[in-house]
Z-matrix of the N, CA and C atoms (Angstrom, degrees):
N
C 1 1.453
C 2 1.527 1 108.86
N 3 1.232 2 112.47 1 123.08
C 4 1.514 3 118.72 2 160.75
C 5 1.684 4 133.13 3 -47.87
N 6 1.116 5 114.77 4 132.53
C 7 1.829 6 105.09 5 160.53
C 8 0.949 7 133.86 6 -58.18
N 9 1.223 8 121.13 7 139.85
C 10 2.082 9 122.39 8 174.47
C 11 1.463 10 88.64 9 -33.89
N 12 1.357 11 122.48 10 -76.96
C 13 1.919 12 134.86 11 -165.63
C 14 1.412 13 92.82 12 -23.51
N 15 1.340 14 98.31 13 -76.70
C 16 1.608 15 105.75 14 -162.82
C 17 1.903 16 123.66 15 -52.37
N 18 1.346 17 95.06 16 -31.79
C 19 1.877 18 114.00 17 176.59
C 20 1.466 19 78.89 18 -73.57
N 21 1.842 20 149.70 19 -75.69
C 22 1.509 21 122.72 20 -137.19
C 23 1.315 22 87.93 21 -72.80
N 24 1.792 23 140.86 22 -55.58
C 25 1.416 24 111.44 23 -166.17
C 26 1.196 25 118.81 24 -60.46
N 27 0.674 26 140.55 25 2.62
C 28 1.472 27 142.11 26 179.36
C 29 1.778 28 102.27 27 -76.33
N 30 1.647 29 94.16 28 -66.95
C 31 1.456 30 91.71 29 -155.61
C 32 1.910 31 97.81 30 -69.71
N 33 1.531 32 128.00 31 2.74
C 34 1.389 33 106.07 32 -173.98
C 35 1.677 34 90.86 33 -108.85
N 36 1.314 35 138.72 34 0.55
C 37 1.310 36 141.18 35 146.36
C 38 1.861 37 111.35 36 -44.64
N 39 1.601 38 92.24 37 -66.86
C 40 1.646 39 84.28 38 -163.20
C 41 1.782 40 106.37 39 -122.41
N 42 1.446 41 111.03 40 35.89
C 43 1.480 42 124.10 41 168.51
C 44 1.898 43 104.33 42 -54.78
N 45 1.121 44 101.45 43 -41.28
C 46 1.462 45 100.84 44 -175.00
C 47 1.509 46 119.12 45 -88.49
N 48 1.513 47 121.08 46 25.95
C 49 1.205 48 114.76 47 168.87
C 50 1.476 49 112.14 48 -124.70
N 51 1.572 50 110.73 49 -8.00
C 52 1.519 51 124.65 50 155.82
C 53 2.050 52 113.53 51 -75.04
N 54 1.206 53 95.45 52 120.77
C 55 1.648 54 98.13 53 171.48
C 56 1.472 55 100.49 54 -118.05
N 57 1.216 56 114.44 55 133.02
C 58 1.573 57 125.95 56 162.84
C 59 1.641 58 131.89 57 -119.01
N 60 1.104 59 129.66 58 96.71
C 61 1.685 60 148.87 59 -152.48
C 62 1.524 61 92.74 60 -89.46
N 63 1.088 62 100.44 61 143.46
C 64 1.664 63 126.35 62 -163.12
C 65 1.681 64 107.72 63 -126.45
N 66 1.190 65 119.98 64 104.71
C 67 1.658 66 98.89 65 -167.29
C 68 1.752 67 87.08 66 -119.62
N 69 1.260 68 117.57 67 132.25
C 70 1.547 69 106.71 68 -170.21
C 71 2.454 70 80.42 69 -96.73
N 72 1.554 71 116.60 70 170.68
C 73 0.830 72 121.01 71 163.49
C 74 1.267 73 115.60 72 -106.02
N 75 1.588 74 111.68 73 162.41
C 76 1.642 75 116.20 74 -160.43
C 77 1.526 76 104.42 75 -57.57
N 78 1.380 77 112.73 76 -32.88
C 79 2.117 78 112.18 77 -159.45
C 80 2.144 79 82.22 78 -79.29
N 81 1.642 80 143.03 79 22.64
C 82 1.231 81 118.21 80 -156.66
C 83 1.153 82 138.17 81 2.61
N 84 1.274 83 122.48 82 46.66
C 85 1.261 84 131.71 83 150.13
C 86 1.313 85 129.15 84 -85.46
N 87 1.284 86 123.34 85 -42.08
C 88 1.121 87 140.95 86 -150.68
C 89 1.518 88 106.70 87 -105.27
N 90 1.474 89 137.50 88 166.56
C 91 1.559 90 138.50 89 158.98
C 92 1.497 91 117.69 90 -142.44
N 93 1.049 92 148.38 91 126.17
C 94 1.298 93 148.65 92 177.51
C 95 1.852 94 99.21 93 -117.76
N 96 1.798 95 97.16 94 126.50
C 97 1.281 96 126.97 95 -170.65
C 98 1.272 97 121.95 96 -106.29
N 99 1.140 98 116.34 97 119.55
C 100 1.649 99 123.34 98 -163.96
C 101 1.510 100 110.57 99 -113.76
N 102 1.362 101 137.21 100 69.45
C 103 1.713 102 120.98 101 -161.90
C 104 1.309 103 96.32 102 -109.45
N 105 1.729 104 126.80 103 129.85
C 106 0.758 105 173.03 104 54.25
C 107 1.965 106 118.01 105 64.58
N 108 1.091 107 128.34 106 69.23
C 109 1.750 108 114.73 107 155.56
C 110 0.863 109 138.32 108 -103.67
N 111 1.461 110 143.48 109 164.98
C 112 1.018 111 139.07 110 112.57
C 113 1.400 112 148.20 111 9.51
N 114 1.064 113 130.86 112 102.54
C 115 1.707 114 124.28 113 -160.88
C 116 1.469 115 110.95 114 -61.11
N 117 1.615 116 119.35 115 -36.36
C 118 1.433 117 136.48 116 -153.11
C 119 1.830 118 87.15 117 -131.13
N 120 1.263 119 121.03 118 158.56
C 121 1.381 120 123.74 119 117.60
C 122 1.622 121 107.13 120 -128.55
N 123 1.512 122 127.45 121 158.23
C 124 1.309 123 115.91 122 179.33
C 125 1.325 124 133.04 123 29.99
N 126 1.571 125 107.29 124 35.54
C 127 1.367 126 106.68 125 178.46
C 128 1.308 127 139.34 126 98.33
N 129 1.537 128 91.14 127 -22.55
C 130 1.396 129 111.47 128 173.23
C 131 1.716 130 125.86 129 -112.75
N 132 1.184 131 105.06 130 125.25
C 133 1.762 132 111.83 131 -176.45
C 134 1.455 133 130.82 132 -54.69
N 135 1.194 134 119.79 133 137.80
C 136 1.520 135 125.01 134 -170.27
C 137 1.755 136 89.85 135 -58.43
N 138 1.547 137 109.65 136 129.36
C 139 1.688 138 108.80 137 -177.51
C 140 1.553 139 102.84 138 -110.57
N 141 1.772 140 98.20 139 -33.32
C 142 1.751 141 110.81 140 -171.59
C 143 1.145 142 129.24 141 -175.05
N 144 1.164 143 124.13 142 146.81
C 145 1.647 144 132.11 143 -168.01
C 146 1.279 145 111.34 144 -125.08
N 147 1.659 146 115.65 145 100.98
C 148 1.312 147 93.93 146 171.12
C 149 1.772 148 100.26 147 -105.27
N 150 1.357 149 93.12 148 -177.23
C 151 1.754 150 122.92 149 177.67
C 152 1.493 151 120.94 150 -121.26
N 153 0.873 152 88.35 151 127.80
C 154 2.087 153 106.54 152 -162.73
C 155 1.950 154 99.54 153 -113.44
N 156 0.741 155 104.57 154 68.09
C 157 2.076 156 103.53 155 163.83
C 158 1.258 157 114.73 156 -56.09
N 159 1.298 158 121.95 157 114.84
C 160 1.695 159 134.29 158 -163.39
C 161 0.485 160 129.16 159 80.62
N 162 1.604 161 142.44 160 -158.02
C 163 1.707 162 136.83 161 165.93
C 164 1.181 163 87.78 162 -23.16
N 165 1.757 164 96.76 163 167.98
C 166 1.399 165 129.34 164 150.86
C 167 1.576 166 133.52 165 -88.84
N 168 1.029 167 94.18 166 -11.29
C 169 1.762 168 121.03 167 -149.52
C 170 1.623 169 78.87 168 -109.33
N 171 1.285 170 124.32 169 -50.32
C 172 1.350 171 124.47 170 -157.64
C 173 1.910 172 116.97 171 -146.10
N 174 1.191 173 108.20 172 59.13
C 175 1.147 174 108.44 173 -145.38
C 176 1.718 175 107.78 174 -98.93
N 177 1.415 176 122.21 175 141.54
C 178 1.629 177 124.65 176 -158.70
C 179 1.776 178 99.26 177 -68.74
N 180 1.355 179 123.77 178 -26.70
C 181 1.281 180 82.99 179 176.74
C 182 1.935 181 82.23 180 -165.30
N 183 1.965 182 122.48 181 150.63
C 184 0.875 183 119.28 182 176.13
C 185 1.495 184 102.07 183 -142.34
N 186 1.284 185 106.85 184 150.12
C 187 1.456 186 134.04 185 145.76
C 188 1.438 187 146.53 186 -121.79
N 189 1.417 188 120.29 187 153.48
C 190 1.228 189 108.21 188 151.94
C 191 1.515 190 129.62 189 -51.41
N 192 1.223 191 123.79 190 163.20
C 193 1.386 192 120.03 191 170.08
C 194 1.529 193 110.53 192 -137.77
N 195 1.642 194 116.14 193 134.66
C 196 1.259 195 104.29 194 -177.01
C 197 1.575 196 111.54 195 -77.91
N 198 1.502 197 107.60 196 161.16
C 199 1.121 198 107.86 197 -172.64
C 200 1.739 199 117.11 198 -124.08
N 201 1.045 200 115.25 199 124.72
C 202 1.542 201 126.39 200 170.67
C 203 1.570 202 134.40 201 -95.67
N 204 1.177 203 117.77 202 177.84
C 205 1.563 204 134.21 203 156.51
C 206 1.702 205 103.51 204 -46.55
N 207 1.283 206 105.40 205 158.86
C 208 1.816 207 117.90 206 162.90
C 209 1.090 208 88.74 207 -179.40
N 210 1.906 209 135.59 208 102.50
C 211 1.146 210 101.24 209 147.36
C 212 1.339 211 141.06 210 96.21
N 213 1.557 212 103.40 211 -2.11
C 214 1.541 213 127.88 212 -162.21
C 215 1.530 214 121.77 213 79.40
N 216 1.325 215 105.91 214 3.68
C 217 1.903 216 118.76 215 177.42
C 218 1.204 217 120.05 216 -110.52
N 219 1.431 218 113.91 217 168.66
C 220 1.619 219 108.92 218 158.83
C 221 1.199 220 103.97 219 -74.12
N 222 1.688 221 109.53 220 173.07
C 223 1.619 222 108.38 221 178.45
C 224 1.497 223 92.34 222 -152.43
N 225 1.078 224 109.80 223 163.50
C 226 1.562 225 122.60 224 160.27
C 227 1.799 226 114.97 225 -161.35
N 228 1.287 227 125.03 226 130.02
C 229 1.164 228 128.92 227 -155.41
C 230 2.264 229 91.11 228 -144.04
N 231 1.491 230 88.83 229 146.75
C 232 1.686 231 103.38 230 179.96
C 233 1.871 232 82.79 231 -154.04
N 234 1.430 233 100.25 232 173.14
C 235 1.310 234 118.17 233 167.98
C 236 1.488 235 96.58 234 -145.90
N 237 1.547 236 104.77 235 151.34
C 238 1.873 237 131.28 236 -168.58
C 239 1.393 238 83.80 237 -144.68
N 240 1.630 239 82.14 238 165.54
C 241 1.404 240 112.12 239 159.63
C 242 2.178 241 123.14 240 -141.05
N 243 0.826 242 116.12 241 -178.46
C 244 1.500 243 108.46 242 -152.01
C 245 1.868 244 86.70 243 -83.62
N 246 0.890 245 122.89 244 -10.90
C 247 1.457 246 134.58 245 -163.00
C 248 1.745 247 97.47 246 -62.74
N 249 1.434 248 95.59 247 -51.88
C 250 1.777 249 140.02 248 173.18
C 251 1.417 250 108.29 249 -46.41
N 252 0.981 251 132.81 250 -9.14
C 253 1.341 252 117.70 251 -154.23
C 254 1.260 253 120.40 252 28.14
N 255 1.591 254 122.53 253 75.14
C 256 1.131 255 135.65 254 -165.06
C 257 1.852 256 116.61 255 -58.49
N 258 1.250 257 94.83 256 -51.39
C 259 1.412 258 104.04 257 -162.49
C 260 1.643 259 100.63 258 -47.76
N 261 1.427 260 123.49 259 158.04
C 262 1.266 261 118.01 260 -160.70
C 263 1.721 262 115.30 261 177.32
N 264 1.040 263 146.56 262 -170.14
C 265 1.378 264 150.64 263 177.57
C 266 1.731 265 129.15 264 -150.20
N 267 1.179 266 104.68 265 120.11
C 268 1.617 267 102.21 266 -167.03
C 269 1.940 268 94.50 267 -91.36
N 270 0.871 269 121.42 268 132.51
C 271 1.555 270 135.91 269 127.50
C 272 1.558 271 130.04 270 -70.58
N 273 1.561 272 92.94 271 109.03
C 274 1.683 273 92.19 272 178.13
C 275 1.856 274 105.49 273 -101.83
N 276 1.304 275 113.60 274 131.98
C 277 1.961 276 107.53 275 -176.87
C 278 1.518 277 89.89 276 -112.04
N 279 1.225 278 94.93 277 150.25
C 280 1.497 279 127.98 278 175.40
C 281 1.007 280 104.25 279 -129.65
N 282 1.913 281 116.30 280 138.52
C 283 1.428 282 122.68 281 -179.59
C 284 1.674 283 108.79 282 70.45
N 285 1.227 284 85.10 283 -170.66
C 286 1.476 285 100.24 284 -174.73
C 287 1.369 286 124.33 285 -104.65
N 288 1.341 287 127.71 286 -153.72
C 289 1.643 288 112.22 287 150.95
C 290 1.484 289 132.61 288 13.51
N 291 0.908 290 97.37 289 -80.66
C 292 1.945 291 108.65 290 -171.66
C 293 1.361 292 110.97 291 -107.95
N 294 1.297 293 112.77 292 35.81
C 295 1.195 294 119.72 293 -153.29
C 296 2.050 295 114.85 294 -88.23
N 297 1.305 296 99.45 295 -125.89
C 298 1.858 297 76.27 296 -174.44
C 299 1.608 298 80.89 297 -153.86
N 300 1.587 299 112.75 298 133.17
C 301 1.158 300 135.66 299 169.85
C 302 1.495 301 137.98 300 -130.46
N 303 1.883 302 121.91 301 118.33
C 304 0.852 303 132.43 302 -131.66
C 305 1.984 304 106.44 303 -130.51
N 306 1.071 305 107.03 304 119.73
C 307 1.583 306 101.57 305 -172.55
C 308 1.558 307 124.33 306 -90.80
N 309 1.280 308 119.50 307 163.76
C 310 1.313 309 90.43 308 164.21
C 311 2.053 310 92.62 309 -158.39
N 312 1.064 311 114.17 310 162.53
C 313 1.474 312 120.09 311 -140.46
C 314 1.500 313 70.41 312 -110.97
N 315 1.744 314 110.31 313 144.10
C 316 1.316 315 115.45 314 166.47
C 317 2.166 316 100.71 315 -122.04
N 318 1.131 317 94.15 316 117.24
C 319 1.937 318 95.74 317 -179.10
C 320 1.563 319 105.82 318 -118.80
N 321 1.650 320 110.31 319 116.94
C 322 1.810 321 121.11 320 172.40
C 323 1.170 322 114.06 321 -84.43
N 324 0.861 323 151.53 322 116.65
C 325 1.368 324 150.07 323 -176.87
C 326 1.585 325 92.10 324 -86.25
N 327 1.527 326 100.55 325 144.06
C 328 1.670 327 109.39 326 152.58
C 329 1.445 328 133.03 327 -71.26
């Protein structure tokens, strides 16, 4: 397991090569999530993405998410709603074991 230290440098190293698209739906209730990686970082292969709803530290409910093509990237996409307590945090892992893990904050606006 990694350190907090080591998880924030990480994520302010390669925060800017994760993009995450926010599409609210016409009735605003609803959001469909499109986030965006990197195939590699440092050598090591996108292995998994999970999703953290709420805190991070303590969050109401998580999964894996499968991950696809977009574009020449990895991708991973879910849809919430505000009902959900949407707001939430993706983990992307690279490598294996000892590998290298990178966050990225998902925020819905009303």
């Amino acid at each position: 397991m990694i350190s907090e230290q080591t998880f924030e440098e990480w994520n302010e190293k390669y925060d800017s090569m994760i993009n995450v698209e926010i599409k609210k739906s016409t009735d605003g209730e609803s959001y469909a999530v499109l986030a965006t990686f990197p195939s590699t970082i440092e050598n090591k292969l996108l292995s998994s993405v999970l999703l953290y709803l709420g805190k991070k530290d303590q969050p109401t409910f998580s999964s894996q998410l499968a991950i696809f093509e977009e574009d020449g990237k990895k991708a991973v996409f879910y849809t919430t709603n505000l009902k959900q307590g949407p707001n939430g945090y993706l983990i992307a892992g690279y490598g294996s074991d000892c590998g290298l893990d990178v966050g990225k904050p998902v925020v819905l606006s009303k």
